[in-house]
C-alpha positions in Angstrom: 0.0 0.0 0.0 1.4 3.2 -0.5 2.0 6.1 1.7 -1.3 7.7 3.0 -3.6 4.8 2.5 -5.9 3.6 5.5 -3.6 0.8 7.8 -6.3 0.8 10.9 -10.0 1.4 11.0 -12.4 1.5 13.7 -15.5 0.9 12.7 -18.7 1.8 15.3 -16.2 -0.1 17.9 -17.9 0.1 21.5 -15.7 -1.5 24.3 -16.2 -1.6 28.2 -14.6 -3.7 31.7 -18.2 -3.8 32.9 -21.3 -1.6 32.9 -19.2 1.3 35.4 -16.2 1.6 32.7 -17.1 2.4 29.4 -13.9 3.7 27.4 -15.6 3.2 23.9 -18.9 4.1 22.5 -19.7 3.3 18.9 -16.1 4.7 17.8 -14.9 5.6 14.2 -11.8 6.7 13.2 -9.2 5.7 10.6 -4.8 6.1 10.7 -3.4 6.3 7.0 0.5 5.3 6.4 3.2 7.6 7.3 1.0 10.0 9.5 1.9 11.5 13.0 -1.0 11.1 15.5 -1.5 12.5 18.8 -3.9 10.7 21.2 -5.4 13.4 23.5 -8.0 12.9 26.5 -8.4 13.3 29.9 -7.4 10.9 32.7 -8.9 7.6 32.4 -10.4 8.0 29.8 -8.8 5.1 28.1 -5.6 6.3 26.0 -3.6 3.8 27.5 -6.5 0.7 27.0 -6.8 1.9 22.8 -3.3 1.4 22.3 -3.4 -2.2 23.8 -6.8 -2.8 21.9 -4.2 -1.4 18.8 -1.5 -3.9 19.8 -4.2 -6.8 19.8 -3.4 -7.0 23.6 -7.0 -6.8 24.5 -9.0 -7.3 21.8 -13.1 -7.0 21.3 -13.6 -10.4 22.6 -12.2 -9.0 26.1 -15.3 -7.2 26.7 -18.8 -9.0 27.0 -20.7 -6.0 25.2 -18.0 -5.5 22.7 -19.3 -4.6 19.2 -18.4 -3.0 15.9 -14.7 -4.1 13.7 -10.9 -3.0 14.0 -9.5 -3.8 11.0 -5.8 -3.4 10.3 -3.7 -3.9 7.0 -2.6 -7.4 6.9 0.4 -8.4 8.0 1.0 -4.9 10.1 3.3 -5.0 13.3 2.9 -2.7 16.1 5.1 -1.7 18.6 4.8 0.1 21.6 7.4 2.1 23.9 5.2 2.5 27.3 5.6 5.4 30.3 7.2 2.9 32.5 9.8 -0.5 32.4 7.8 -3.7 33.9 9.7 -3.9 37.5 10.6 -7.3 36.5 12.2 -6.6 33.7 14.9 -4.0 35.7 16.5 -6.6 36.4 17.3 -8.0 32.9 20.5 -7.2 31.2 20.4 -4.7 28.4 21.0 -7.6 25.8 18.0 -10.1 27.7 16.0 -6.7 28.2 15.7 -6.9 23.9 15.9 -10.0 23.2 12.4 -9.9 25.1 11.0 -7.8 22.2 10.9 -10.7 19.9 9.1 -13.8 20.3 12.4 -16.0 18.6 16.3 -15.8 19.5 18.3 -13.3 17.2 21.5 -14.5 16.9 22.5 -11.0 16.0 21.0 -9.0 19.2 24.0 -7.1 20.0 24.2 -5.4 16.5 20.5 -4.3 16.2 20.9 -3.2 20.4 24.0 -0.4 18.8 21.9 0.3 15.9 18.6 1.7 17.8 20.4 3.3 21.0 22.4 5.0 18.6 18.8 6.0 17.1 17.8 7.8 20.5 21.4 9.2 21.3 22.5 6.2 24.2 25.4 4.4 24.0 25.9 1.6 26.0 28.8 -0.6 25.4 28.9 -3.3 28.2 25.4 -4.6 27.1 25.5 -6.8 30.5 24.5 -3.8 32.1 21.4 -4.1 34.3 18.5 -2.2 33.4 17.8 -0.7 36.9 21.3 0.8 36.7 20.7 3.7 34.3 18.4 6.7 35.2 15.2 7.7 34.5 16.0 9.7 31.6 18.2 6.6 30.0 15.7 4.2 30.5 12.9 6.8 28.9 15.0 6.2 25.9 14.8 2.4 26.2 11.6 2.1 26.2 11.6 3.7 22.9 14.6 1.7 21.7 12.9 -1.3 22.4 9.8 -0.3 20.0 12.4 1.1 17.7 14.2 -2.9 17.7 11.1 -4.5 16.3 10.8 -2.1 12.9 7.2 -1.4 13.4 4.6 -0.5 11.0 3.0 1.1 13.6 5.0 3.0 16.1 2.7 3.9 19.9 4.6 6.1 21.9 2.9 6.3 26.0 4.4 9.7 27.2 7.6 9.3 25.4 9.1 12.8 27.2 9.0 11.9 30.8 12.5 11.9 32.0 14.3 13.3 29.4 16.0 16.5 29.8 16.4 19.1 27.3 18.4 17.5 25.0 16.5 14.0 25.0 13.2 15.9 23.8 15.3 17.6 21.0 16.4 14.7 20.2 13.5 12.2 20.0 11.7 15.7 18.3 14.1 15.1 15.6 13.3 11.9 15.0 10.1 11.6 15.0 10.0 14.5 12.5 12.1 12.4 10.0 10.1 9.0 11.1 9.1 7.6 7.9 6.8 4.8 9.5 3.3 5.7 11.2 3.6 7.1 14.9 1.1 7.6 17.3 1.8 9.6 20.4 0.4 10.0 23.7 1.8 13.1 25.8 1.0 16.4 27.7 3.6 18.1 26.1 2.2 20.9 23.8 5.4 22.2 22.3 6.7 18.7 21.9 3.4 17.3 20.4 3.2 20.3 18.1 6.4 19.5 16.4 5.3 16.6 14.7 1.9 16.4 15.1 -0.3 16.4 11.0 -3.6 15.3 13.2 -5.6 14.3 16.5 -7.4 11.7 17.8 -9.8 13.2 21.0 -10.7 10.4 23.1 -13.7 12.4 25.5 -13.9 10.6 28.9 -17.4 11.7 29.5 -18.8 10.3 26.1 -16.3 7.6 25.2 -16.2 9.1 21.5 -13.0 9.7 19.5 -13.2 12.8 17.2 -10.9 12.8 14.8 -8.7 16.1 13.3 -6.6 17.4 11.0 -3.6 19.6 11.4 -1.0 20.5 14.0 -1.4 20.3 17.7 -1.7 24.1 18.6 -4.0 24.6 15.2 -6.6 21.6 16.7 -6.2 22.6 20.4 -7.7 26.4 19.0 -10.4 24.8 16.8 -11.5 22.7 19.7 -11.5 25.6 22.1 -14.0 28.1 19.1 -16.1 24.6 18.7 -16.3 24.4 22.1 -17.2 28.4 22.6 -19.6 28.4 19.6 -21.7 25.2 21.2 -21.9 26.9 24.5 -23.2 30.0 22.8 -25.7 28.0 20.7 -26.9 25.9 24.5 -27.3 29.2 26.3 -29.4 30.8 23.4 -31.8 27.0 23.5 -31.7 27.5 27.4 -33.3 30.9 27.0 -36.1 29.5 24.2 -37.0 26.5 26.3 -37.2 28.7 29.4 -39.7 31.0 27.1 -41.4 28.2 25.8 -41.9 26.7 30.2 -42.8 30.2 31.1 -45.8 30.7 28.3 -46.9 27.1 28.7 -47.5 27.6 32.8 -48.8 30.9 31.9 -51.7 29.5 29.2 -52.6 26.1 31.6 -53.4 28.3 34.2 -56.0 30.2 31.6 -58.2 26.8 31.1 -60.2 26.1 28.0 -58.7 26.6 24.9 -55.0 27.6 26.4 -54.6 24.3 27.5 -53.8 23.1 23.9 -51.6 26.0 23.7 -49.8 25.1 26.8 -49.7 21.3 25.6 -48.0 22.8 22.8 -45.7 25.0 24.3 -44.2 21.9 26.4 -43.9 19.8 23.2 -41.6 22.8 21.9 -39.7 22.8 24.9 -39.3 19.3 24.6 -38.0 19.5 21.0 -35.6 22.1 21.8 -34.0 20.6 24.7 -33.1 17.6 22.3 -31.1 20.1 20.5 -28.9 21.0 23.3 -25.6 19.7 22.4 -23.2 17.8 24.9 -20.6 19.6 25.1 -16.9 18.3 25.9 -16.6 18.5 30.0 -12.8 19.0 30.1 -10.5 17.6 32.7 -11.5 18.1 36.3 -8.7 19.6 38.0 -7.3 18.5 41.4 -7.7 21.2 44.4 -5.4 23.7 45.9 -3.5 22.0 48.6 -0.7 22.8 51.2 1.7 20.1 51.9 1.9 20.9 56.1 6.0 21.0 57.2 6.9 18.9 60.3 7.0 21.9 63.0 9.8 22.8 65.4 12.5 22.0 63.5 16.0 23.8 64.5 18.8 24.0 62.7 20.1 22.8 59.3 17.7 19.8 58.2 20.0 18.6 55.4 23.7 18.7 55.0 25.9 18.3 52.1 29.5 18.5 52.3 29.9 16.5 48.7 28.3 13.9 46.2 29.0 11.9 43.7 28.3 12.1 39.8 28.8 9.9 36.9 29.8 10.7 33.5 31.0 8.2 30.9 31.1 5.2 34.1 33.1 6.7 35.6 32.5 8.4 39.6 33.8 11.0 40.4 34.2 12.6 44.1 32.9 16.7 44.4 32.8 18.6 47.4 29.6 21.0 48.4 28.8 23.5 50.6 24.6 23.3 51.3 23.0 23.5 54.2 18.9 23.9 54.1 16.9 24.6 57.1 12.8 25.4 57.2 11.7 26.8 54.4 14.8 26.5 51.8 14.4 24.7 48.6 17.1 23.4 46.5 17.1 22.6 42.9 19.2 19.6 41.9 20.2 20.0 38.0 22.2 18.2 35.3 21.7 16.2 32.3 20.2 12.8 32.2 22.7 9.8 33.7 24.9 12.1 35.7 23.1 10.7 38.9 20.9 12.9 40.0 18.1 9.9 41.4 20.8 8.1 42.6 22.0 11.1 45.0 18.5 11.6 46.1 17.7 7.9 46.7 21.0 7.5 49.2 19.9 10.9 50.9 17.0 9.0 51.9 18.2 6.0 52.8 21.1 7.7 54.7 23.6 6.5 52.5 24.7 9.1 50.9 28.7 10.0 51.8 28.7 13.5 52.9 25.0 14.4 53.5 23.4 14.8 57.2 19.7 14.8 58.0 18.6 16.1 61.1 18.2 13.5 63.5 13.9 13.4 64.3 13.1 14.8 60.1 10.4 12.4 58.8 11.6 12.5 55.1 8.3 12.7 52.3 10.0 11.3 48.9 8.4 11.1 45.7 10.4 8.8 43.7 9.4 9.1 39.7 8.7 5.7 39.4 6.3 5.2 42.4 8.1 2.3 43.8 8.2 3.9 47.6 4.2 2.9 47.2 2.9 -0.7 48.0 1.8 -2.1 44.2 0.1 -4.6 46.3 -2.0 -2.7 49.1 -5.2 -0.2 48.1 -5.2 3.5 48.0 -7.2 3.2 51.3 -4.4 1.1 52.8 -1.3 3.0 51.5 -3.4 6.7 52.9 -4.6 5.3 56.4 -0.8 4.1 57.3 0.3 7.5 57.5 -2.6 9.5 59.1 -2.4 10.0 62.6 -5.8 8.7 63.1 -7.6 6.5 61.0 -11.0 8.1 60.1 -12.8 7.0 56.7 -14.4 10.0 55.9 -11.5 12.1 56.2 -9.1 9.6 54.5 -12.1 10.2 51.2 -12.1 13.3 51.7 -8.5 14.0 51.0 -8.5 11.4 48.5 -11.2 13.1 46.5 -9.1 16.6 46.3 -6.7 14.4 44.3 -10.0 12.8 41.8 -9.3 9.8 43.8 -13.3 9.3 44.6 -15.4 6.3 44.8 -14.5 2.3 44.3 -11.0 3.6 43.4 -10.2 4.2 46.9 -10.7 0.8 47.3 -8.6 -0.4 44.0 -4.8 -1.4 44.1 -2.1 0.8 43.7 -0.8 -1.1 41.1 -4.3 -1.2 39.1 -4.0 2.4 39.1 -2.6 4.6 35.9 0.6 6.4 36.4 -0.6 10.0 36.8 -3.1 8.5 39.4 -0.2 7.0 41.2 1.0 10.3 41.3 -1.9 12.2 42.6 -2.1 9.1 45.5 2.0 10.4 45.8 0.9 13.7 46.6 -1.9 13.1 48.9 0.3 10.6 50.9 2.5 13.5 51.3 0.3 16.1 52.7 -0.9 13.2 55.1 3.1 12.6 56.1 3.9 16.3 57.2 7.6 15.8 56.2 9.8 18.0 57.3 12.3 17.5 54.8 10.8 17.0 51.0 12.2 15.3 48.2 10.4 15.2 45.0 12.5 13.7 41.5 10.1 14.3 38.6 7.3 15.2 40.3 5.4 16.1 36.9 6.1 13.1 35.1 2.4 11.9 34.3 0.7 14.1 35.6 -1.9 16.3 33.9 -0.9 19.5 32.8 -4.0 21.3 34.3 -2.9 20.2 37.5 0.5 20.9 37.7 -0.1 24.6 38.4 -1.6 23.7 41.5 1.0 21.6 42.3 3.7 23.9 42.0 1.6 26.5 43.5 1.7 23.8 46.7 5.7 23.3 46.6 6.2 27.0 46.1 4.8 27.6 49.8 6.0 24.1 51.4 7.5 25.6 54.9 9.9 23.0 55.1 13.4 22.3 53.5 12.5 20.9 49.8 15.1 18.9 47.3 13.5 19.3 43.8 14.9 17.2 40.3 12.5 18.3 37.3 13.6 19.0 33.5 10.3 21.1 33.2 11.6 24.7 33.2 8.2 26.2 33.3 7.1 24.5 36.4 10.3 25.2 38.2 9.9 28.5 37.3 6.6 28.3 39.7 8.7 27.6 42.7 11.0 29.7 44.9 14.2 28.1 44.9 16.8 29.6 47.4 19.8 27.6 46.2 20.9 25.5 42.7 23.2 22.5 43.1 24.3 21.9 39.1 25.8 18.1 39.1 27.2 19.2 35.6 29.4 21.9 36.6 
């Protein structure tokens, strides 16, 4: 087929895990050869469960109420480079960690491993390496090596930026640019997305439609918002009809006789004018303002660093530092990805860090970027109530609801969970904590990006000392910082 012709087609494709999670409702859309997608919608609204349905990891048969056809060119692979490593799969070896990707032995692995790392700017020579040894920003570029390995027709791409500093995102921007194959993308990244981006696919949470565009990301972002303004205008004018329309009919029952048939009539046009009403597109609920509370009557300096370590090229090398934080100081670690920036913040909390002090008595709230300080196993309910001081339901909701955690999800496992609702539970664990000492590496990774003004807005007035990693100038931006610790320089 050549380039532009239809290679997936969802035809009136309906798809639900039960009758209280509908993700698709009599869906149509098409993806030709050679185009760059983005895949936009609100949290939970089933991004994430269309690319597997794309992948043929669920398919319609997966759902009791399934219905309609996805039809994809025959003989089309799909690949797809997730937000996240599976946690067993940190423990492979670089080469095992590929091999993986196909379903028979290549005898010529280590070839085709240089070929796409040097495709996403990573070298890696020792390809014993262990995958849990490289950064967040390193393994970012992984995952997308690893979808790169298998030569897909169909390239999905699950929040592709996370982790990567400056220079990753330029990067991977290139490429994708000059990507000959078919892409589709799922990010919160308007600057990266408009790069690339020739069309959109809207996946609405609230009617479990995909609507379909053409055109860059910033062009279909502003017809979306005048759509939007013009059906609102439209509703508002019907409002005021069918008000009319009540008013007169109440006004000619109450006459008798004759008016009734007036008044009949007068309700029917009501009626027939409230069917015009459009529904128009709720957008994302955002999460409420919060304060993350400090750990009181602490004295003195709360952290300590006197040197650290960093890593370029393998090799470790010894710096000394002068930083001392007490209440109310905030620090912003920088420096490219794999110089060791999680690795410094990890042994700070773990107290093994040589040449960093924390003041004996600080409880310590960390927010690691890949959740794995939270308990896969144990429910949102569980992992909140173990660090209030008093157990009490309605209170435990209540915060959990600030943070759109509401309902039977307080109740679902943490592991169950997406990532940016892992991160929201990551937040409201730490307001429940009262740390005196904070320590957040990535905290926007996943997250929204209508919430994380309100999250900044929260670490901007945190009262106690505060180590911050984020590649994100604009959010960092949003945040006093009193002090800048570059691991580059």
């Amino acid at each position: 087929m050549a380039k532009g012709d239809t290679i997936v087609r969802f035809e009136e494709v309906s798809f639900d895990f039960g009758p209280k999670k509908k993700i698709l409702d009599e869906v149509s859309f098409n993806v030709r050869r050679g185009g760059k997608i983005t895949l936009m919608g609100q949290n939970g609204a089933g991004k994430s469960t269309l690319f597997k349905l794309l992948t043929g990891e669920l398919d319609l048969d997966s759902s009791d109420t399934a219905e309609g056809d996805i039809i994809v060119e025959e003989g089309m692979s799909v690949a797809t480079a997730r937000q996240v490593i599976p946690r067993p799969d940190l423990e492979l070896t670089i080469r095992d960690f590929f091999q993986n990707m196909f379903s028979e032995k290549k005898y010529d692995i280590d070839p085709r491993i240089d070929k796409v790392l040097d495709a996403v700017n990573l070298s890696i020579p020792d390809h014993d390496r262990i995958v849990k040894s490289f950064s967040g920003g390193q393994q970012a570029r992984l995952l997308l090596a690893s979808a790169l390995i298998q030569d897909p027709d169909l390239l999905l791409l699950d929040e592709p930026t996370n982790n990567l500093d400056k220079a990753g995102i330029d990067h991977l921007k290139k490429f994708l640019q000059e990507y000959k194959k078919t892409v589709i993308v799922i990010s919160h990244d308007a600057e990266f997305l408009n790069s690339f981006t020739q069309g959109v696919l809207y996946l609405d949470v609230h009617t479990h439609k995909v609507e379909q565009y053409v055109g860059n990301y910033f062009d279909v972002v502003k017809e979306i918002t005048i759509r939007i303004e013009k059906e609102n205008r439209a509703n508002a004018l019907l409002a005021k009809q069918i008000q009319d329309n009540k008013d007169k009919a109440n006004f000619f029952a109450n006459k008798g006789g004759q008016m009734r048939m007036v008044a009949k009539r007068m309700r029917e046009k009501a009626e027939e004018l409230e069917e015009e009403i459009v529904d128009v597109r709720k957008e994302d609920r955002t999460i409420a303002p919060f304060v993350i509370p400090s750990q009181p009557d602490l004295i003195g300096d709360i952290l300590t660093v006197t040197s650290f370590k960093t890593i370029k090229n393998g090799k470790e090398t010894k710096r000394k530092a002068e930083i001392k934080l007490k209440r109310n100081q905030h620090l912003l670690l920088r420096g490219p990805n794999g110089i060791g920036k999680t690795t410094l913040l990890e042994s700070i909390v773990n107290g093994t860090a040589e040449g960093t002090t924390i003041l004996e008595g600080t409880r310590v709230g960390y927010y690691r970027q890949d959740f794995s300080n939270l308990d896969f196993d144990k429910t949102v309910y569980q992992e909140l109530g173990a660090v209030m001081e008093k157990l009490i339901e309605e209170d435990l909701r209540r915060m959990a609801a600030r943070f759109l955690i509401t309902g039977d999800l307080v109740y679902a496992k943490i592991g169950n969970l997406s990532e940016g609702q892992k991160g929201l539970v990551a937040f409201a664990r730490l307001m429940l904590l009262r740390p005196g000492l904070l320590i957040l590496d990535e905290p926007t990774n996943h997250i929204n990006f209508r919430h994380i003004p309100v999250i900044a807005e929260a670490l901007n007035k945190y009262e106690g000392a505060m180590v911050l990693v984020s590649h994100v100038p604009e959010f960092v931006e949003k945040i006093r910082m009193d002090e800048v610790l570059d691991l580059d320089k």
